[in-house]
C-alpha positions as CSV (number, residue, x, y, z in Angstrom):
1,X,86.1,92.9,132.7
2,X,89.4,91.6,132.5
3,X,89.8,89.7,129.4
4,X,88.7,92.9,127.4
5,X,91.3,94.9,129.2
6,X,93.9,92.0,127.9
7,X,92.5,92.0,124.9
8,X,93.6,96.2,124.5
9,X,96.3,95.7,126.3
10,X,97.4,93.6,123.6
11,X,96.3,95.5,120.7
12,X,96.7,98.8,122.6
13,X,92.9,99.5,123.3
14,X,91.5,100.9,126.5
15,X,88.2,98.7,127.1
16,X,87.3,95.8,129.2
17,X,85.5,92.5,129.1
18,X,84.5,89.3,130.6
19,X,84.1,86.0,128.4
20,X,83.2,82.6,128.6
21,X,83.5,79.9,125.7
22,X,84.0,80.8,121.9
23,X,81.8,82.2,119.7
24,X,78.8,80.0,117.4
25,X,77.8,80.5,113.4
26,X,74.6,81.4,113.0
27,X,74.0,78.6,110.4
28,X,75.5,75.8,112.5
29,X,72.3,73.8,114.3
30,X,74.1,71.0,115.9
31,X,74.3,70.9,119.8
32,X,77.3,72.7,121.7
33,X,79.6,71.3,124.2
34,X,79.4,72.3,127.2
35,X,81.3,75.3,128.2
36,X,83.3,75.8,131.3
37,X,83.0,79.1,132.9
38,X,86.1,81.5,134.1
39,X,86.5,81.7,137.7
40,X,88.8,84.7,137.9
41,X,88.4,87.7,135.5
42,X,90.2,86.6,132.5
43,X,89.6,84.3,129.6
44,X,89.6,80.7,129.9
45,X,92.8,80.1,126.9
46,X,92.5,79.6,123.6
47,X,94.2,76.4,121.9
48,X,93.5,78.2,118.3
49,X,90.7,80.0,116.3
50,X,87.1,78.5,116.6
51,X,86.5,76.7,113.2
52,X,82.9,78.7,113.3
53,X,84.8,82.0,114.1
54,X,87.6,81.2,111.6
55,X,84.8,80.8,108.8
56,X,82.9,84.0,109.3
57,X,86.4,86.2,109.5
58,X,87.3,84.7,105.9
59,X,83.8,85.0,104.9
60,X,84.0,89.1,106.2
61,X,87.5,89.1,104.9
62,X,86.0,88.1,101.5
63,X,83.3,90.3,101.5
64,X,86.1,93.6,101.9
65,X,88.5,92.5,99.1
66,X,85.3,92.1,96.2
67,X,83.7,95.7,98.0
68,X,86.5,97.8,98.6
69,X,89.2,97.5,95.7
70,X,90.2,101.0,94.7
71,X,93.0,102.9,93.0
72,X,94.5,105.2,95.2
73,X,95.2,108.2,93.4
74,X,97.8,110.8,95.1
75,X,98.5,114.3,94.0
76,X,101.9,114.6,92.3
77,X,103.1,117.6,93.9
78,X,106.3,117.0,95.3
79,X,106.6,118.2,99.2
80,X,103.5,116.8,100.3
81,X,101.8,114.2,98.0
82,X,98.6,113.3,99.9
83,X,97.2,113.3,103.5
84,X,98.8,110.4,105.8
85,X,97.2,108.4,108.5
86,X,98.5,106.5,111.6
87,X,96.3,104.0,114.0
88,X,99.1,103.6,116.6
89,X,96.2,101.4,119.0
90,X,96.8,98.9,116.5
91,X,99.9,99.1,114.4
92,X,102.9,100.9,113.6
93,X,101.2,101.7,109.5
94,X,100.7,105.1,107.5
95,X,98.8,105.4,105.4
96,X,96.5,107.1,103.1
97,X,92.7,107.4,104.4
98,X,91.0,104.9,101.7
99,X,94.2,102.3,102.4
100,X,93.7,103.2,106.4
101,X,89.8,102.4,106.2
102,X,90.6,99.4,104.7
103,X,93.4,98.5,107.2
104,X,91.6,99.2,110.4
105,X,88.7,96.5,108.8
106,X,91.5,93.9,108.1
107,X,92.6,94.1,111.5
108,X,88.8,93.5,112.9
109,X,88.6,90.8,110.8
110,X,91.8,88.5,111.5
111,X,90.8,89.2,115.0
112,X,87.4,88.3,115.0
113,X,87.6,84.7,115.3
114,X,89.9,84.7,118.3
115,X,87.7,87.3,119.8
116,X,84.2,87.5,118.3
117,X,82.4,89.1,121.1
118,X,84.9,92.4,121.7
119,X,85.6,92.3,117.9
120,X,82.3,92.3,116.2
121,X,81.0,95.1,119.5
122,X,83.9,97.2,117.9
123,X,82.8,96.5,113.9
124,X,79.5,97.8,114.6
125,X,81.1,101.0,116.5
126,X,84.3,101.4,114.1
127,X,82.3,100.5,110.2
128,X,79.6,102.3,110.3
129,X,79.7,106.3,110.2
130,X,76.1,107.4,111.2
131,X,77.0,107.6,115.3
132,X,73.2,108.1,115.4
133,X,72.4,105.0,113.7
134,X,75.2,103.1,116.0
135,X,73.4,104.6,119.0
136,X,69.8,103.1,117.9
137,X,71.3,99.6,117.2
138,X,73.2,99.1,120.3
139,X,70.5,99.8,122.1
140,X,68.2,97.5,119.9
141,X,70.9,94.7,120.6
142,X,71.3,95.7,124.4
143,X,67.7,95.3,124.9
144,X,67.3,91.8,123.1
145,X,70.0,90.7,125.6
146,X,68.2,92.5,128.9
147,X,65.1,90.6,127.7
148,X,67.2,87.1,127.8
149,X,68.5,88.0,131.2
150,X,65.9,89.5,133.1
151,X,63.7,86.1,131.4
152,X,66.2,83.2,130.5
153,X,62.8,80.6,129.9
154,X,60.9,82.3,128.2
155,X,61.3,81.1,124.3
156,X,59.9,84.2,123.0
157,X,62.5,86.5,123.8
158,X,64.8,84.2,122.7
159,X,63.8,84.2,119.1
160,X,64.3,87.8,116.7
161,X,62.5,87.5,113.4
162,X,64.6,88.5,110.7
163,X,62.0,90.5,108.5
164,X,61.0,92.4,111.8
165,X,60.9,95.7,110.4
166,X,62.4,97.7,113.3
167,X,65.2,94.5,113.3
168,X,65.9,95.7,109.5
169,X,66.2,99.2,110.1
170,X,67.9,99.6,114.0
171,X,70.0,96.0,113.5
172,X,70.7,94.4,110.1
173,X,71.6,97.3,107.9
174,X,74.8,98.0,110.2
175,X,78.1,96.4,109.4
176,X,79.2,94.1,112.2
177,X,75.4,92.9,113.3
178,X,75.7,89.7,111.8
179,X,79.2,89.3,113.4
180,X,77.8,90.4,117.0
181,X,74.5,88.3,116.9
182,X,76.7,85.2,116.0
183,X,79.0,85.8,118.2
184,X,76.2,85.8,121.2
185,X,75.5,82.5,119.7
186,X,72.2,83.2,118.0
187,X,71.2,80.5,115.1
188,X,69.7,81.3,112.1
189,X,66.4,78.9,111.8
190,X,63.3,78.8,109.7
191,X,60.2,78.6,111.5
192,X,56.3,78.6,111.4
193,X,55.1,82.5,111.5
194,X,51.8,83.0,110.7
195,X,50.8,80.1,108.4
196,X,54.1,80.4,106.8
197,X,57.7,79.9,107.4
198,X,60.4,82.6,108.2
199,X,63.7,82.7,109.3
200,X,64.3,83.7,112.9
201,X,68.0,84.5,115.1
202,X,67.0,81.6,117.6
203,X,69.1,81.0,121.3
204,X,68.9,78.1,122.9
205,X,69.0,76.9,125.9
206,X,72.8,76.8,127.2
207,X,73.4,80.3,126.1
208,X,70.6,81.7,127.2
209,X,71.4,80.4,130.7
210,X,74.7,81.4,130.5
211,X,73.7,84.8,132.4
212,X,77.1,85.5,133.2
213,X,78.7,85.5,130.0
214,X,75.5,87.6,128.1
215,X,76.3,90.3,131.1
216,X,79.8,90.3,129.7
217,X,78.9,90.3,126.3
218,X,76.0,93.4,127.1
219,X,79.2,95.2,128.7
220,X,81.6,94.9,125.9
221,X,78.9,95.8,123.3
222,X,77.9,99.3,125.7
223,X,81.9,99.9,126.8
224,X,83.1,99.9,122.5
225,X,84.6,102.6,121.0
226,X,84.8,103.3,117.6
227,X,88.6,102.9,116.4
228,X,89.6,106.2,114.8
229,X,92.8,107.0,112.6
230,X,94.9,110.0,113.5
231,X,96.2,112.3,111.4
232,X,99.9,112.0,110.7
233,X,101.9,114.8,111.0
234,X,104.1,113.7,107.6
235,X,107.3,115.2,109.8
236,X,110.1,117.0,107.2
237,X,113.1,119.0,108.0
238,X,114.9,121.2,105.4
239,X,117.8,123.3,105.2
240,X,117.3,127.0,104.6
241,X,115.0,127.9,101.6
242,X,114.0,131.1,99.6
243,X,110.9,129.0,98.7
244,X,110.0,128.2,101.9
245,X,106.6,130.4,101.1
246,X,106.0,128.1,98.1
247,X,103.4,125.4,98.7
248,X,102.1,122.2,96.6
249,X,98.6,121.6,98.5
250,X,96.5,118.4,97.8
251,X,92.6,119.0,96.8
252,X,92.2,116.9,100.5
253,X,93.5,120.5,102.3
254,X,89.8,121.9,100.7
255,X,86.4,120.7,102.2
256,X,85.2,122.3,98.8
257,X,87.2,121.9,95.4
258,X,89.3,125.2,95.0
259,X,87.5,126.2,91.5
260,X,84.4,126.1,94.1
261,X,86.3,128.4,96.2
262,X,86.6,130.6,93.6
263,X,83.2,130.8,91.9
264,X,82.1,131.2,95.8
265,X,84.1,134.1,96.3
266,X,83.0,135.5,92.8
267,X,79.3,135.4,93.4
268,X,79.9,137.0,96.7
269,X,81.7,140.0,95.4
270,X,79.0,140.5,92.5
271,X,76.1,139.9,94.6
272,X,77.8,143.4,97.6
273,X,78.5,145.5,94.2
274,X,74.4,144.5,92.3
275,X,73.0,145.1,95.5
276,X,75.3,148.4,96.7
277,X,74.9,147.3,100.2
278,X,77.2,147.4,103.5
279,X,77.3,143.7,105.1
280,X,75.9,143.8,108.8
281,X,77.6,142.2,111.5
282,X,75.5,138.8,111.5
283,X,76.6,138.8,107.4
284,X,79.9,139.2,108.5
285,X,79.7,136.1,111.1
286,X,78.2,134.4,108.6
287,X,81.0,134.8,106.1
288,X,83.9,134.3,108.4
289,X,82.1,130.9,109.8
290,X,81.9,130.2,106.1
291,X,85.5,130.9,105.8
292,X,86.6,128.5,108.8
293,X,84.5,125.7,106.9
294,X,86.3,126.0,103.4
295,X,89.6,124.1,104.8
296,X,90.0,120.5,106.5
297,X,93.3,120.6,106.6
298,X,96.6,123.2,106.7
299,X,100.3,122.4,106.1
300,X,102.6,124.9,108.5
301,X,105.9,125.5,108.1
302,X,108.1,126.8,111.5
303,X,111.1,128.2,110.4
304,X,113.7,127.9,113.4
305,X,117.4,129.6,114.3
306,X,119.2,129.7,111.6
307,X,116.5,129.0,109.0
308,X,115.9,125.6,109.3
309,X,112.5,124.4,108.6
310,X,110.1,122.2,110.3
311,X,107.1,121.0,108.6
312,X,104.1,119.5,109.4
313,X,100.5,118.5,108.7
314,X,97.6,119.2,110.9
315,X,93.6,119.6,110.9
316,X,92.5,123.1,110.8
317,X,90.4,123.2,113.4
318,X,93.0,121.7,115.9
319,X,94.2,124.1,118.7
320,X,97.0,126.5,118.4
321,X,98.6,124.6,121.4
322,X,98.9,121.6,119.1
323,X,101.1,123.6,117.1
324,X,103.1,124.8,120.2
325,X,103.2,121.2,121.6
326,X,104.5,119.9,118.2
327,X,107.3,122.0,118.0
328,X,108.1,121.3,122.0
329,X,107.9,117.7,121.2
330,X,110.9,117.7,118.6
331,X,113.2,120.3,120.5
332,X,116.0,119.1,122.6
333,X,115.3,121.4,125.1
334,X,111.3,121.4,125.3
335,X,111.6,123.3,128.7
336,X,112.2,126.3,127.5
337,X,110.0,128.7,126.5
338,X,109.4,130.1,123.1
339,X,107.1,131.9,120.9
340,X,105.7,131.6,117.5
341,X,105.0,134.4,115.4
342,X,102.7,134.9,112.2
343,X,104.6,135.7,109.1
344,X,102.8,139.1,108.9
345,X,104.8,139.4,112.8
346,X,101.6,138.6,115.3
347,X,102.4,137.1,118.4
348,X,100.7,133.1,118.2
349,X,99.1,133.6,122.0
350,X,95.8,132.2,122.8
351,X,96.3,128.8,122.0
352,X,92.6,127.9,122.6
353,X,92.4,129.4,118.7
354,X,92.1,127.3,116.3
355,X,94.8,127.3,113.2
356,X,91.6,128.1,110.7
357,X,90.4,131.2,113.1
358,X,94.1,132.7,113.5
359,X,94.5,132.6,109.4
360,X,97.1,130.0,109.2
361,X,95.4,128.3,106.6
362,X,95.6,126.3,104.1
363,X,99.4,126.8,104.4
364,X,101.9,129.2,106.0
365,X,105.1,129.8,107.4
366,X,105.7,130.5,110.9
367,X,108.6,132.3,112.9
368,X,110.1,130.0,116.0
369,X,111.7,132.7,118.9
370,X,113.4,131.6,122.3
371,X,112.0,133.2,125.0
372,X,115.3,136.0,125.0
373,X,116.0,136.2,129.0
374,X,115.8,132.4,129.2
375,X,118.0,131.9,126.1
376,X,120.6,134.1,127.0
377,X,120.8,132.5,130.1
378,X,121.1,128.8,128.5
379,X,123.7,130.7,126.0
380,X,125.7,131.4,128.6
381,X,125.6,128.4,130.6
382,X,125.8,126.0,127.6
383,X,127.3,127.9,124.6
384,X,125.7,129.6,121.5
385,X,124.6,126.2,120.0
386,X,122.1,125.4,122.9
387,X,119.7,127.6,121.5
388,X,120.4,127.3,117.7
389,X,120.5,123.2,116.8
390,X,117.6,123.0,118.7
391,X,115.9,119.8,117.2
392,X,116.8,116.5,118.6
393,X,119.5,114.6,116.9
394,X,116.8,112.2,115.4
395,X,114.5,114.7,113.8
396,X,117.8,117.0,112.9
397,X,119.4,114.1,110.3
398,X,116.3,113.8,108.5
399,X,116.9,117.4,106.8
400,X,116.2,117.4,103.0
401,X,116.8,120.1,100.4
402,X,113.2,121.8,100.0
């Protein structure tokens, strides 16, 4: 377990795993050396990639560049030009979700010949969406490696035909299979079957009796977590603005296209006056849950003493407290308490709300307030300025015109 919790340590993941010896290509038939086994819990050292692990991450690598060239196109609009993502787990880049996507599956790939087993567990959680699918395939692959186990000699649960039709539909239509089976040390072969030849995923002998390292590899493949982008906040400060109320939204901020939005709320209308009819109380529901759904994201602007302006990107069906802790996290003093406050004047309270049910989407401004015994008290300890240049140093120099 302790050379996958090196392994995250290193690239800032939070699993574990125990390994023995490198991975094998699935085409290569020669004989292996033998492989030494760890006494402790970490990994014996590497002196350098495998040569079998180095081809199959150019061969993946390939495979990305002539699949998944794009143009990124942004919106234009000058505040906020597109929706930013940051994988912090494995490096410090934002970026669009298409260029993300892409980076998260170049950074699987120059991994996975220094660590095929943990990197090709994590493919197969992290490139394909159907969490469904995932489920049916790791189980698939957990049990052909039970059956090895639990029966190292016996040949036939050794072999996996590759035109086995569960095999097609649980194992090799999911990214990262091929990557995974190799990196067990399966070998692609052509054998007899039924008065003809087919190709089989063959193990032999010395990893098959290598219980040890298949336990490790079962764990790592059952512990994997899909690695998932967060959204980045796109932080911006600006001095005081009349047009603070003015947004420039990208068509990302809409789960449906806005003209859809439109000819939504249009059929609605016409559809209450044709029919003359009050809406019951389950119409209603309906509606509002209808409502919620129309926005992925919402752009909120807190406007602080003095009328500086903090902005920032979030999902909108994240909690009100991640607005609250947002805010807290770029004040110099986060102790103290504060409000917010809806620009109609509502009191922000319960922050188990989400911003789409409290209406602060798909953009708004929001009123920041001190908590008034607590900031007269600070006032008077510390001077006037203590509660009005209230961002930290850092986040206060990067103010921009708006």
């Amino acid at each position: 377990m302790a050379a996958i919790k090196r392994f995250f340590e290193k690239k800032k993941l939070d699993v574990k795993f125990k390994k023995a010896g490198e991975g094998h290509s699935l085409n290569e038939t020669s004989a292996r050396k033998p492989v030494s086994k760890s006494t402790g819990l970490s990994n014996p050292r590497r002196t350098g990639p495998a040569e079998t692990g180095q081809r199959a991450a150019e061969a993946a690598l390939s495979r990305l560049q002539s699949t998944h060239d794009q143009e990124i196109i942004q919106d234009s609009a000058p505040v906020l030009s597109t929706i930013f993502y940051k994988c912090p787990e494995i490096g410090e880049a934002v970026l669009s979700k298409c260029e993300m996507d892409e980076y998260i599956h170049e950074f699987l790939l120059t991994n996975l010949a220094e660590e095929p087993e943990m990197t090709s567990a994590l493919m197969i959680q992290t490139l394909n969406k159907d969490r469904e699918k995932v489920g049916k395939c790791v189980e698939t692959l957990t049990k052909y490696i039970d059956n090895v186990i639990n029966n190292p000699d016996d040949h036939k649960y050794r072999k996996i035909r590759v035109n086995n039709k569960a095999f097609q539909d649980r194992v090799a239509c999911l990214k990262g299979t091929e990557e995974f089976l190799q990196a067990v040390r399966f070998e692609m072969k052509l054998l007899p079957h039924e008065d003809n030849e087919e190709y089989f995923y063959v193990l032999e002998d010395e990893a098959a009796m290598d219980i040890e390292r298949l336990k490790g590899i079962k764990e790592v493949l059952t512990m994997a977590k899909p690695i998932k982008p967060q959204l980045d906040r796109s932080l911006k400060v600006f001095h005081p603005s009349s047009g603070a109320s003015k947004f420039y939204i990208p068509d990302e901020f809409y789960a449906i296209s806005p003209e859809e939005i439109k000819k939504e709320q249009q059929c609605r209308t016409e559809a209450v006056e044709k029919l003359g009819m009050l809406r019951t109380k389950a119409m209603r529901e309906r509606d509002e849950q209808r409502e919620l759904r129309k926005y992925r994201f919402t752009l909120l602007r807190i406007r602080l003493p003095e009328g500086i302006i903090l902005q920032g990107t979030f999902r909108a069906m994240e909690k009100l407290k991640t607005l609250y802790d947002y805010v807290r996290e770029n004040l110099i003093n986060d102790w103290m308490p504060f409000q917010l406050i809806s620009s109609s004047g509502e009191k922000l309270i319960d922050e188990d709300l989400t911003l789409a049910e409290l209406g602060l989407v798909p953009a708004t401004v929001v009123n920041f307030a001190w908590d008034l015994t607590v900031a007269a008290e600070v006032a008077a300890q510390q001077g006037s300025s203590a509660t009005t240049n209230c961002l930290k140093p850092e986040i206060a120099a990067l103010i921009q015109d708006l």
